[in-house]
C-alpha positions in Angstrom: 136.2 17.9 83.1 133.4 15.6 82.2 131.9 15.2 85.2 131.8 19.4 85.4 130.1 19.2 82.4 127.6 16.8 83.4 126.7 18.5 86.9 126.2 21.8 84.8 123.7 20.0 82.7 121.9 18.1 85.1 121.2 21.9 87.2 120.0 23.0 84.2 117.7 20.0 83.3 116.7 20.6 86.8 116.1 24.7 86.5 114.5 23.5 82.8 111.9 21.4 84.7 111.1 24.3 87.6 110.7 26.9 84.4 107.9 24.6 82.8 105.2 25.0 85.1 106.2 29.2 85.7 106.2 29.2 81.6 102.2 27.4 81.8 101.2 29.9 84.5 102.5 33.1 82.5 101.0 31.8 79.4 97.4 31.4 80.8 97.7 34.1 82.7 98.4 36.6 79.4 95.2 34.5 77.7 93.6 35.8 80.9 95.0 39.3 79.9 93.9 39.1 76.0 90.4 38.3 77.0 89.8 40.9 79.4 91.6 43.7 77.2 89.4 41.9 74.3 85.9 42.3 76.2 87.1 45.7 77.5 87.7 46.6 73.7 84.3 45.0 72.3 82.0 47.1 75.2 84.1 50.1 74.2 83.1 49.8 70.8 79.3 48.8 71.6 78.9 51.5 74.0 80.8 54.3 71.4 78.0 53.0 68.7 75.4 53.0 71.0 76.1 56.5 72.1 76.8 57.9 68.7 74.5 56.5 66.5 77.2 55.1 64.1 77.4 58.6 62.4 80.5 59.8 64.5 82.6 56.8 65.7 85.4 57.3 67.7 87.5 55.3 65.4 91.0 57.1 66.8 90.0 56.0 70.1 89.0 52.7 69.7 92.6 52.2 67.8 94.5 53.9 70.9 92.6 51.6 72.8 93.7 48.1 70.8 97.0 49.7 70.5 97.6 50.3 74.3 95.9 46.9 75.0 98.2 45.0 73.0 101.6 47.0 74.8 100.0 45.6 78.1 99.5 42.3 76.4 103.1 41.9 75.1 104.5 43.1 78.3 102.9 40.9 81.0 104.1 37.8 78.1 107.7 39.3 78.3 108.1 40.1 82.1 107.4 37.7 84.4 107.2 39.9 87.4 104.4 41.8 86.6 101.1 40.6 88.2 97.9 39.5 86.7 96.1 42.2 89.0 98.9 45.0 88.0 98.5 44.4 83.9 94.0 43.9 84.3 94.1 47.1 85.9 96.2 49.3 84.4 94.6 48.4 81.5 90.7 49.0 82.5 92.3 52.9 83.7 93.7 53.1 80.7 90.3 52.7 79.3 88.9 54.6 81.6 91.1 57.3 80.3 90.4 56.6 76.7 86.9 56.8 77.3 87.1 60.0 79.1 87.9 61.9 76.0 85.2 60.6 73.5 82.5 63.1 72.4 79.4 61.9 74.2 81.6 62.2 77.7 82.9 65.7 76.7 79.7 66.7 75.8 78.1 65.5 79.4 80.7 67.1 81.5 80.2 70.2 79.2 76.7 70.0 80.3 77.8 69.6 84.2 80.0 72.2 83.9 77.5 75.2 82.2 
């Protein structure tokens, strides 16, 4: 029984040791995640007071966008098997999306449009 015991602990010492260096990649690779989603998020903003003149900021949108950022943040921490590329990329659609539906862009396709 005690030598069982001690071949189950040594496999997991061993599995412990192979998880380290997975655990150091995943970790820098969701600081990766945070910055992008972070400088994505701060030209959003730039560009939205840029455009608007500070007198109509989309302050919904920019909160959808933190929001939606942080879900992608939290997921690629939690779930190993998604990709850096995968998380970096849905997120910059998502902003894509976000951005589609501010004021200055409705009022250019408006423009296109008539």
């Amino acid at each position: 029984m005690l030598q069982s015991w001690h071949n189950v602990c040594l496999i997991d010492k061993h599995k412990e040791k192979q998880r380290g260096g997975q655990t150091m990649k995943r970790t820098i690779q969701t600081i990766i995640v945070a910055m992008f989603v972070v400088m994505i998020t701060g030209t959003f903003a730039f560009a939205a007071t840029a455009v608007s003149g500070g007198n109509n900021f989309p302050y919904f949108h920019l909160g959808c966008l933190i929001m939606g950022g942080l879900t992608i943040i939290s997921m690629k921490y939690r779930y190993e098997k998604i990709y850096l590329s995968e998380a970096v990329g849905s997120f910059a659609l998502y902003a894509v999306l976000v951005a589609m539906f501010t004021a200055p862009v409705i009022e250019a396709v408006k423009g296109l449009v008539s």
